[in-house]
C-alpha positions in Angstrom: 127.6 127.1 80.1 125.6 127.6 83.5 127.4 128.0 86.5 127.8 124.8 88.9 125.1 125.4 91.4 122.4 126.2 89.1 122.7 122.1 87.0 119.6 120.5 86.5 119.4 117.4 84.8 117.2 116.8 82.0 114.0 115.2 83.3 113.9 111.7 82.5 110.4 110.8 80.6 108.2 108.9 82.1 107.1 105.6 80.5 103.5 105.6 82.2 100.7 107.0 82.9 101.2 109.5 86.0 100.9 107.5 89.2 98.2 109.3 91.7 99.0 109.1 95.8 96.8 108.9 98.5 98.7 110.9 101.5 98.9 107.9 103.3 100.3 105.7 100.1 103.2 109.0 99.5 104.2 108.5 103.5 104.5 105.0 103.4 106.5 105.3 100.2 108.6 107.7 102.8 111.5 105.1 103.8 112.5 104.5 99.9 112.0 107.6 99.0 114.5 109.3 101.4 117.1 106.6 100.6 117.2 107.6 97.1 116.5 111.6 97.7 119.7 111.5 100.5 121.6 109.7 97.4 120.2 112.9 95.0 121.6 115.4 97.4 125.0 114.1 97.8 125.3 112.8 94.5 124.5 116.1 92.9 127.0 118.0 95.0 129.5 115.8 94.3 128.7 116.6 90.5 128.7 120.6 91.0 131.9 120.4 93.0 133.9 118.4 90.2 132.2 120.2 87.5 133.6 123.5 89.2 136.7 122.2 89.8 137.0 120.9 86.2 136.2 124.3 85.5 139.3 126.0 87.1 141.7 123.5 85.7 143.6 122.6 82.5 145.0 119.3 80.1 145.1 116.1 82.5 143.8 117.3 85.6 140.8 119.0 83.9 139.8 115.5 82.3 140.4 113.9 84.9 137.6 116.0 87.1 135.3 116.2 84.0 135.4 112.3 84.0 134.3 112.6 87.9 131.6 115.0 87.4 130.4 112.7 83.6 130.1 110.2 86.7 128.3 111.9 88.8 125.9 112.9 86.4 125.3 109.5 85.1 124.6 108.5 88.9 122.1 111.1 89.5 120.5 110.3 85.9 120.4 107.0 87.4 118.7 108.1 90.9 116.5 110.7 89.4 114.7 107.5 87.0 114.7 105.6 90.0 112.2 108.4 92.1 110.4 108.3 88.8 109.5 104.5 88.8 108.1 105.1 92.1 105.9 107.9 90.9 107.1 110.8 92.6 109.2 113.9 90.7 112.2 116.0 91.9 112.0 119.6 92.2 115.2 120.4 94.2 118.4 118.7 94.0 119.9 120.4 96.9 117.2 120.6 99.2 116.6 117.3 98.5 112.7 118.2 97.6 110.1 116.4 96.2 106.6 116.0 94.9 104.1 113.0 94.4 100.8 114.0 93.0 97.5 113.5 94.4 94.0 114.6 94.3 92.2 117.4 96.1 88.5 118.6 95.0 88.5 117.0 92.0 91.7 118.2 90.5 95.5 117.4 90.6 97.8 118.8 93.5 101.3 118.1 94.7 101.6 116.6 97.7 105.1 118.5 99.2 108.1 116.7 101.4 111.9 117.5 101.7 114.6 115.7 102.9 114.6 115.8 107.1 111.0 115.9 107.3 109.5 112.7 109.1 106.5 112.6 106.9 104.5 114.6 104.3 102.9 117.8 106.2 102.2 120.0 102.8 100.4 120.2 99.9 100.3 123.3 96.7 98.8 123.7 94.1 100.5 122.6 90.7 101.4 125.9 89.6 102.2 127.4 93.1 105.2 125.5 94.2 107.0 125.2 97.0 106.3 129.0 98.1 102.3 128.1 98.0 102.3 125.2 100.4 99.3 124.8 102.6 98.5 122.1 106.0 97.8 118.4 104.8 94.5 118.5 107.6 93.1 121.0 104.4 93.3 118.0 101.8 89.8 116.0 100.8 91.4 113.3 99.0 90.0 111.8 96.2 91.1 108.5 94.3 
């Protein structure tokens, strides 16, 4: 079994077609989104900390912090199929990051925001990540 900190929920399927952002449709979709990301973050440390306590333990009191982290998980299951109704995915639980696709010269990018930031500043490449993030003021958008 993996350790606590490194969980990662399944990713929940989507059931349409990938939704496409304009930069300024991903920041005004900003408010919602940090409601449900500040729920993420807390919801998945309460889930590592009860599945590492459940861990430790034995008989009662391990079901009983099992049941809390089953919880938890069902929560953030929950959350995580929430952030995919609006169109935007999930790529760090703890940092609370996340990425909406949009277009740039003709192909797909991610458009780049975590939790505490006031709006979307960054963008990378699909396959570059977090680590490849470049200026918005570089981004041509497309519909």
């Amino acid at each position: 079994m993996a350790g606590p900190q490194s969980f990662v929920p399944p990713r929940p399927t989507p059931s349409r077609p990938i939704r496409r952002f304009t930069l300024d449709q991903a920041n005004r979709s900003l408010p919602l989104v940090k409601r449900v990301v500040t729920d993420i973050v807390a919801t998945h440390k309460s889930y590592t900390d009860s599945q590492a306590k459940a861990e430790k333990l034995t008989g009662k009191e391990q079901a009983e912090a099992q049941s809390g982290a089953d919880a938890s998980l069902d929560r953030l299951q929950s959350l995580v199929d929430e952030l995919t109704d609006i169109g935007c995915e999930i790529k760090d639980y703890q940092m609370g990051l996340i990425d909406f696709v949009a277009r740039h010269e003709g192909r797909d990018i991610y458009l780049c925001w975590k939790l505490g930031e006031e709006k979307i500043t960054h963008w990378h490449e699909l396959h570059t990540g977090f680590a490849g993030r470049q200026p918005v003021s570089m981004l041509e958008e497309q519909s």
